[in-house]
N, C-alpha and C positions, 0 to 999 in steps of 0.2 A: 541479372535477370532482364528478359526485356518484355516490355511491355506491349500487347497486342492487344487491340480492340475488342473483338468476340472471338468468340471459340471455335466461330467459322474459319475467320482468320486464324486463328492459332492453330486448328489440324492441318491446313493445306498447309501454310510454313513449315510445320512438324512435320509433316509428310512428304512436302519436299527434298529437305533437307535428307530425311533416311534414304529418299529415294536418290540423290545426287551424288549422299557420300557412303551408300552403303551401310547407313549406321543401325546400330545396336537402339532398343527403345531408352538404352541407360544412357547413350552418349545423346542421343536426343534431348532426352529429360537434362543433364549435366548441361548440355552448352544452351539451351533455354531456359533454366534455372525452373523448372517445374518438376513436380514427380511423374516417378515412371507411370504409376497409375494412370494420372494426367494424361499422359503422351498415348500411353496405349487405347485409353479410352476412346481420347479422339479421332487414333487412326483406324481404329475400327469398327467404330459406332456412329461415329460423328460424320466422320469423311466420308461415307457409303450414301450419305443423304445429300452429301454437298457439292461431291465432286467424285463421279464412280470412275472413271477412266486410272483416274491417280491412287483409287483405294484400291485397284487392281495391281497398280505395279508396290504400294505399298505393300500387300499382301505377298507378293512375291518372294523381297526382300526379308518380310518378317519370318513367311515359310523357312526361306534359306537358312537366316538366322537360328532358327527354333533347331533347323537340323544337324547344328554347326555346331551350338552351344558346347555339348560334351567333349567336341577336339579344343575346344576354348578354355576350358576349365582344366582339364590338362594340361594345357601346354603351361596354365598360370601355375599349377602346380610344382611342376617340374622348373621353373625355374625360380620359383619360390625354395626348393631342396637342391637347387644347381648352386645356386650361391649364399647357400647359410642364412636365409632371412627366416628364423623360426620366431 
């Protein structure tokens, strides 16, 4: 887990990061050791107060994501029955 000052600080980091690495709000939450809730919270509540330019390209990414999702969860599935992991 790492430790960041305020919650200011912690959406722009959060938000950086999804915006850098293209990430998911789980892989965010996952390698900042907080929850999704958390993460999501602050890139979309938090962020729009503290730094809009960046909650814009956050929003982007998350758009993307949200429409991506369903080829995601397939593709887990399929290889979850490609190779016997019942």
């Amino acid at each position: 887990m790492m430790y960041i000052a305020t919650d200011k600080e912690r959406c722009v980091v959060l938000a950086t990061y999804i915006v850098e690495n293209n990430a998911t709000v789980r892989k965010a939450a996952q390698k900042y050791g907080v929850s999704k809730s958390t993460v999501h919270k602050d890139v979309t509540h938090t962020l729009k107060s503290v730094n809009r330019p960046l909650f814009e390209d956050v929003k982007k990414v998350l758009d993307k994501n949200k429409k991506e999702r369903h080829i995601r969860g397939g593709e887990a599935t399929r290889r979850k029955y490609r190779h016997g992991d019942q």
